[in-house]
C-alpha positions in Angstrom: 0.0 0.0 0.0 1.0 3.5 -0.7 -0.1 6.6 0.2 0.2 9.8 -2.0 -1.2 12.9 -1.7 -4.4 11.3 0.8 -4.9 8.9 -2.2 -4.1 5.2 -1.2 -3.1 2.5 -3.9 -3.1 -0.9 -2.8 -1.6 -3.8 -4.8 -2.1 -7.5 -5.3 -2.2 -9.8 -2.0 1.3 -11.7 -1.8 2.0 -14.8 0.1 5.3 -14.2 0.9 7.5 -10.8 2.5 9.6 -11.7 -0.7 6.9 -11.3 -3.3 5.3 -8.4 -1.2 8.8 -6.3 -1.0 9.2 -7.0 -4.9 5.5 -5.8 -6.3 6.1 -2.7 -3.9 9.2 -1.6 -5.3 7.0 -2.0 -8.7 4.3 -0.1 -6.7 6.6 2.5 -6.4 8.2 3.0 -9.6 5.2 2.8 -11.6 3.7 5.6 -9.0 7.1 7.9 -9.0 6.9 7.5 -5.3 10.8 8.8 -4.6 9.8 12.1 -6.5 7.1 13.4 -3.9 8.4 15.0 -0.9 8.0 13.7 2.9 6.9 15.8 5.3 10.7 16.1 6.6 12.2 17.3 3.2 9.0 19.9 3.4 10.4 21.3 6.9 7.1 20.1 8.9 8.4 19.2 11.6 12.2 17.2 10.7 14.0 17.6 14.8 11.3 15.7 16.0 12.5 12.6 15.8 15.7 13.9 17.4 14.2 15.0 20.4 12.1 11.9 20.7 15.5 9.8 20.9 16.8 11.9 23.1 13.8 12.1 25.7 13.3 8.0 25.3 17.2 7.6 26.2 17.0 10.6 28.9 14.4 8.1 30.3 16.2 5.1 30.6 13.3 2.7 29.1 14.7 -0.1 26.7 11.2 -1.0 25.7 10.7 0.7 22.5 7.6 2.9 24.2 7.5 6.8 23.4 4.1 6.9 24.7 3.7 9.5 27.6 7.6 11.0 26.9 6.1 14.6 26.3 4.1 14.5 29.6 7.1 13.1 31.1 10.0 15.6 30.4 7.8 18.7 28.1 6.4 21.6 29.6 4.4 23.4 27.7 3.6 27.0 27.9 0.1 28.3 28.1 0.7 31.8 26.9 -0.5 31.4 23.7 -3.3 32.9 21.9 
């Protein structure tokens, strides 16, 4: 499955990872799904996942959880309009 501009293309079921990593590098070509920009490359938001790394190891957990690290370590001001 691929996901383009809100509009989602699914291909054929595959039995296999092997079959299902091929048809979606097919997927992807025939879409020209390395020309569209992420959401990094736009500027959205790209030292995000830099300071989730760096509050997950702050905290210690080895569990692969980022849930709750915000409310753990973030204070957020309430100054805004």
């Amino acid at each position: 499955m691929i996901v383009l501009d809100g509009n989602t293309t699914i291909g054929a079921w595959c039995d296999t990872k092997e079959e299902a990593a091929a048809r979606l590098n097919h997927l992807e070509i025939a879409l020209d799904y390395h020309n569209y920009a992420t959401k990094e490359e736009e500027g959205v938001y790209p030292e995000r996942s830099r300071i989730m790394e760096e509050l997950y190891n702050k905290s210690g957990r080895t569990n692969s959880l980022f849930t709750g690290l915000a409310k753990e370590y973030v204070t957020v001001s309430n100054n805004n309009s």
